[in-house]
C-alpha positions, 0 to 999 in steps of 0.5 A: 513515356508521356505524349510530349514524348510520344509525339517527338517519336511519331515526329522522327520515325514520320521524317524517316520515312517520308519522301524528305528521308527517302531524299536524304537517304539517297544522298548519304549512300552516294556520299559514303558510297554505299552498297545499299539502296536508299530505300535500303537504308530507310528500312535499316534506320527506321527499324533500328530507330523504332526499337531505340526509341520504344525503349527510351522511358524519358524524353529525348534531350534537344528534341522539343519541336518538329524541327528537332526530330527531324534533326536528330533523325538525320543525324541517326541515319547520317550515323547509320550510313557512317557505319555501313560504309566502315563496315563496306571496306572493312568487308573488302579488306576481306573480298581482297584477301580472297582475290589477292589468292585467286590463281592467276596464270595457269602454270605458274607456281603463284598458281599453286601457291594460291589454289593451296591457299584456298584449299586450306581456307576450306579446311578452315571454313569447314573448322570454324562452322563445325565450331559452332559458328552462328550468324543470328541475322541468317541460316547458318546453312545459307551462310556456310553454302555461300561462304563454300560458292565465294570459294569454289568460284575463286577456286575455279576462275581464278583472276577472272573471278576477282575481274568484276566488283560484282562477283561476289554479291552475285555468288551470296545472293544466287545461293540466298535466293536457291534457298529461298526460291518460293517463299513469298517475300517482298521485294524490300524484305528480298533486300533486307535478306540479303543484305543481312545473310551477306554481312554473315557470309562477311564474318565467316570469311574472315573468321576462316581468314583469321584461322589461317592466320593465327594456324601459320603464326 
């Protein structure tokens, strides 16, 4: 990588991380919005863009000047938010699934129907771990504790559970937090954790879901 380059890269990753970033990051999460922080989605973009950009051994194409970085840095974290957001209701789709069979009326056969339903997704959690499934960004025993939270707790309250937004980040993060309580980590590490174990605790959900699914086919 010559200096020209270099520079352009320093350019980038200093725009990224800079208050003019920190302001651009925060638009883009109310635009798309998105569960994470704005400091969140600085932190995201500045690691990915640091491992793209030290791999690259030739100049970047239209980056020539200052304005330039700061145009193709904007638009990689505009890009990354995009993502995130896909990847936010592709996650609910999943949440839904879940709350769409909490029980409800205790009494009721719906009731029954949905606490068998939940039962035979714990069959299937517990298949698809013992299958070998792995998360690379978490502990697979954090995600496989959370996972079993996320349905004890629709499992037991029912409908209430499914009441609040919040539920379901507050059960993945309690349980992270259990594992972790004190290692000495800093509040944006706390978030980037977080984040990362819950996109795992995501697609052991859904691939249970996805074990019903393909079981009852």
């Amino acid at each position: 990588m010559d200096y020209s380059t270099t520079m352009r890269c320093d350019a980038i990753l200093a725009w990224v991380r800079s208050e003019a970033g920190r302001g651009a990051a925060a638009r883009l999460v109310r635009k798309y919005g998105l569960t994470e922080e704005p400091l969140d989605l600085v932190s995201i973009a500045s690691e990915k863009m640091t491992a793209s950009l030290s791999r690259r051994t030739e100049r970047i194409p239209s980056v020539d000047t200052n304005e330039d970085a700061t145009r193709y840095a904007y638009r990689t974290m505009s890009n990354l938010a995009i993502d995130l957001g896909r990847r936010r209701r592709n996650e609910s789709s999943a949440i839904f699934s879940i709350a769409a069979i909490a029980p409800t009326t205790i009494g009721t056969e719906q009731t029954v129907v949905s606490k068998v339903f939940i039962e035979e997704l714990f069959s299937a959690l517990h298949r698809v771990s013992n299958k070998g499934f792995q998360c690379p960004a978490c502990n697979n025993k954090i995600t496989y504790a959370a996972a079993t939270e996320v349905l004890h707790l629709a499992l037991i309250e029912g409908s209430d559970a499914a009441a609040s937004g919040s539920w379901f980040d507050d059960v993945i993060y309690s349980v992270i937090d259990r594992y972790e309580s004190g290692m000495s980590r800093s509040m944006n590490a706390q978030r980037q954790r977080r984040s990362r174990c819950k996109k795992c605790v995501m697609q052991l959900l859904q691939a249970s879901l996805n074990h019903i699914g393909v079981s009852r086919g």
